[in-house]
C-alpha positions in Angstrom: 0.0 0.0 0.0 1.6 3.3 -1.2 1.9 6.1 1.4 0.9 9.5 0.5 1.5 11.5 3.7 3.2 9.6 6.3 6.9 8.5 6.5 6.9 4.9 7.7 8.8 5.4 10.5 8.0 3.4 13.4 9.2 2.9 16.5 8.9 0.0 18.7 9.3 -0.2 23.0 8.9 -3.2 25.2 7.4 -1.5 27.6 6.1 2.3 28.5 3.4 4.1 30.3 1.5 5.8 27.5 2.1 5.6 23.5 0.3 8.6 23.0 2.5 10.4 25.8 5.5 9.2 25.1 4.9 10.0 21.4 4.7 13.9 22.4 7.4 13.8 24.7 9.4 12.7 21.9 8.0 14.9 19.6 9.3 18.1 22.3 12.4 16.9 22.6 12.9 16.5 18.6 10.2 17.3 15.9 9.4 14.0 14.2 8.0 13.8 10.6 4.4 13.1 10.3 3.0 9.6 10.0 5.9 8.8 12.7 4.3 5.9 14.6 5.0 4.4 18.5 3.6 0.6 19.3 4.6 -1.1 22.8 4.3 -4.5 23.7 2.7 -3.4 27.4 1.2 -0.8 27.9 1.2 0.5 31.6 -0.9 3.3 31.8 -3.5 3.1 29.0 -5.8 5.9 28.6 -9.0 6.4 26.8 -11.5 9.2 26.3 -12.2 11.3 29.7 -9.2 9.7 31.7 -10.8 6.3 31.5 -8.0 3.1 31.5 -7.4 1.2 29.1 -6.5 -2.4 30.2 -4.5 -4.8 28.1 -2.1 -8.1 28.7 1.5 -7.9 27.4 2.5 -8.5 24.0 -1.6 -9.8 23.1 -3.0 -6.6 21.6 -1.6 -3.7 19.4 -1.2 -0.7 21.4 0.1 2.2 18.6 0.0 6.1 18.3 0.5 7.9 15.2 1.5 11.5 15.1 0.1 13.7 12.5 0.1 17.7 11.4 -3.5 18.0 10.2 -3.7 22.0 10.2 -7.3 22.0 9.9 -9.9 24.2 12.3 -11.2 23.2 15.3 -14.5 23.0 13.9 -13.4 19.9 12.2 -11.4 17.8 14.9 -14.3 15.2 15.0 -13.1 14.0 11.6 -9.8 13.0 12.7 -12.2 10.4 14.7 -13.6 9.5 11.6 -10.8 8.2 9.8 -9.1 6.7 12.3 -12.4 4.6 13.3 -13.1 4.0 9.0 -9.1 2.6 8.6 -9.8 0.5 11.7 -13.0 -0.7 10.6 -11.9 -1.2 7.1 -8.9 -3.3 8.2 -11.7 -5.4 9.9 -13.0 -5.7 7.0 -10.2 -7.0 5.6 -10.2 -9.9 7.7 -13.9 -10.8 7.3 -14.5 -9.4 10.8 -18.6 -7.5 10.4 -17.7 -4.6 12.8 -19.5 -1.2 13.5 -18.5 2.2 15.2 -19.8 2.9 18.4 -19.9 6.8 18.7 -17.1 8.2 20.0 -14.8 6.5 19.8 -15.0 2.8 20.1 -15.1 -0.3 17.4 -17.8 -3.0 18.2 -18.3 -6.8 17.0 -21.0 -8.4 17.9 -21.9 -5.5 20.3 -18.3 -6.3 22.2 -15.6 -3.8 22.3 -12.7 -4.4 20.5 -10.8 -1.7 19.4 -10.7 2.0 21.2 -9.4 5.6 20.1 -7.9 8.6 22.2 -7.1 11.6 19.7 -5.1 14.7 21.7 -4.7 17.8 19.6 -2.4 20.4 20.0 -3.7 24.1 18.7 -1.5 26.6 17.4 -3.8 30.1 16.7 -6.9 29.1 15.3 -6.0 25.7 13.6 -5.0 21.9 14.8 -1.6 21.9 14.0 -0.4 18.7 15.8 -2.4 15.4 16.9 -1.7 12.2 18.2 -3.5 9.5 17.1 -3.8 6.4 19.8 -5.1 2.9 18.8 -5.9 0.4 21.2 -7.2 -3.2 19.4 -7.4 -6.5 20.8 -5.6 -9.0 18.5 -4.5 -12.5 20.7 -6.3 -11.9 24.2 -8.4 -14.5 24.3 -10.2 -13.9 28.0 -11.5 -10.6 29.1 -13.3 -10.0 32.2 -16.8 -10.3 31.8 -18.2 -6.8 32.8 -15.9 -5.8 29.9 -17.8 -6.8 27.1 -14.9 -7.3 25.0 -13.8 -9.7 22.2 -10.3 -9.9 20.0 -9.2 -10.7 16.5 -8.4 -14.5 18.1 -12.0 -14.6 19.4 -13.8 -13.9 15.9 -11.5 -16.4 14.4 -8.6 -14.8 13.4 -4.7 -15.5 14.2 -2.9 -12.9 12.6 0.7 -10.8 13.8 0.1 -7.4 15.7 2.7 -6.3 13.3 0.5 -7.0 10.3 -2.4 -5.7 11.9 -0.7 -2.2 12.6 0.8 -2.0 9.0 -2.9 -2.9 7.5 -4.4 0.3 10.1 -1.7 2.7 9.2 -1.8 2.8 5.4 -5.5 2.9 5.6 -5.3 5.7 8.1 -2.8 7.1 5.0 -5.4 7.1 3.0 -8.2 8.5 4.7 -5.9 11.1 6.5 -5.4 12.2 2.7 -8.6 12.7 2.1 -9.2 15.0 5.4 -6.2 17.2 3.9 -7.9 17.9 1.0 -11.2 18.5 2.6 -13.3 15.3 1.5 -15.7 16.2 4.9 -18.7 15.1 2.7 -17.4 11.8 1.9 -15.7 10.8 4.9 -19.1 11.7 6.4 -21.2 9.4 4.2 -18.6 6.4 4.9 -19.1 6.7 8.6 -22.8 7.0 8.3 -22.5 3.9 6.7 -20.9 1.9 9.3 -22.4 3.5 12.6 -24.2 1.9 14.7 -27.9 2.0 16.0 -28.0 5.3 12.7 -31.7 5.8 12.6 -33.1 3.2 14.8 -34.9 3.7 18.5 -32.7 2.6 21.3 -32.4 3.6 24.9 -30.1 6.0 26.6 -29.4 7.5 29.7 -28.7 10.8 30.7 -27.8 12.4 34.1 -32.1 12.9 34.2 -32.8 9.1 33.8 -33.5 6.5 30.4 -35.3 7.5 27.4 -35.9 6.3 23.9 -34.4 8.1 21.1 -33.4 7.6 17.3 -29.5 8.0 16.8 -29.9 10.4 13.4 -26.5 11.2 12.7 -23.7 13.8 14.6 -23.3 17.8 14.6 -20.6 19.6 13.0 -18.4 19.5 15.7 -18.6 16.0 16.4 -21.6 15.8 19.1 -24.5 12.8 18.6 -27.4 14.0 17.1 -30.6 11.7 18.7 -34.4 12.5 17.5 -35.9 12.3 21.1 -39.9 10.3 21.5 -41.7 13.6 21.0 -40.0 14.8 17.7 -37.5 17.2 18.8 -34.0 17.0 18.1 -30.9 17.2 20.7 -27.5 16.6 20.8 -25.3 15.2 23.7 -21.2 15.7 24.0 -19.2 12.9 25.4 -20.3 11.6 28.3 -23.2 13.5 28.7 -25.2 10.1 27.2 -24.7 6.6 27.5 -26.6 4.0 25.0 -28.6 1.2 27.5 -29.6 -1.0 24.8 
């Protein structure tokens, strides 16, 4: 797979608290080109979205960040969600894994979790001018606690090298990161409609007021989930703010 934007340089640790941290430290210390990627065996202090942990065994799962210099405006740092969660997806796809993207930030088979995404961007005036991409996917675990919901490449049948796996994500995330650059926002838009989950049906959620029904009908401009709510009207809900029961 040809590269049109990133370098190919990766670098690989046994062991370190954060990828996405340790990428940016780097980064400080001496400017790396973009596409410049970071993958550890064990991860010790995995993050995802809002501080939460992310929890993996060593040297089962691909933990990877990739740093990139989108210069876009603010307005439009939801879409570096999008095509991080389409070249993840797509690399599913791949493999003949059926997977779907769980707004924010999540990848789900078979409503399990089994890929998550933390993207931290760095402003510089009015524009983006740094991010780091983090990808956590479970490739060889094969036993997760049970209040996890989770499953892993080697749980849907597939035995495959983390090293493949990352290669397969990274030129895809080439490719779509391409078409961010050159403003695409309508197209990578109708690619993720196509693969989210629960898009126009009636489900359940919770807010901090109790459960209600809704109809997930798509996300804002800036990223937020759109639901139609039982009597008609519209609202949308940042992170956290809403939480999908079923």
């Amino acid at each position: 797979m040809s590269l049109r934007h990133f370098n190919s340089k990766h670098i690989k640790l046994d062991k370190v608290d954060s990828t996405n941290a340790y990428l940016q430290q780097l980064n400080k210390k001496n400017k790396q080109s973009c596409g410049t990627s970071l993958s550890a065996v064990f991860q010790t202090n995995g993050r995802g979205q809002k501080g939460a942990k992310w929890e993996v065994l060593s040297g089962e799962n691909l933990t990877f960040s990739v740093l990139v210099y989108p210069d876009i405006l603010p307005k439009y740092a939801f879409y570096l969600n999008i095509i991080t969660t389409l070249s993840i997806q797509k690399t599913l796809a791949d493999l003949k894994i059926d997977s779907k993207i769980k707004w924010p930030n999540d990848i789900l088979v078979d409503k399990k979790k089994i890929c998550g995404v933390l993207i931290e961007n760095q402003i510089s005036g009015l524009r983006i001018s740094q991010s780091v991409i983090g990808i956590g996917l479970n490739v060889n675990q094969s036993k997760f606690n049970d209040s996890l919901k989770a499953t892993s490449l080697l749980l849907q049948g597939v035995s495959i090298e983390i090293e493949d796996v990352l290669k397969q994500i990274y030129g895809y995330l080439d490719f779509y990161y391409n078409l961010l650059i050159e403003s695409n926002f309508d197209l990578l838009l109708k690619h993720y409609y196509s693969n989210l989950l629960w898009l126009n049906k009636m489900g359940v959620f919770e807010n901090q007021f109790g459960r209600f029904n809704a109809t997930v009908i798509g996300i804002t401009d800036v990223g937020m989930l759109n639901l139609m709510l039982g009597d008609g009207t519209k609202k949308a809900y940042d992170l956290k703010e809403v939480k999908f029961i079923y």
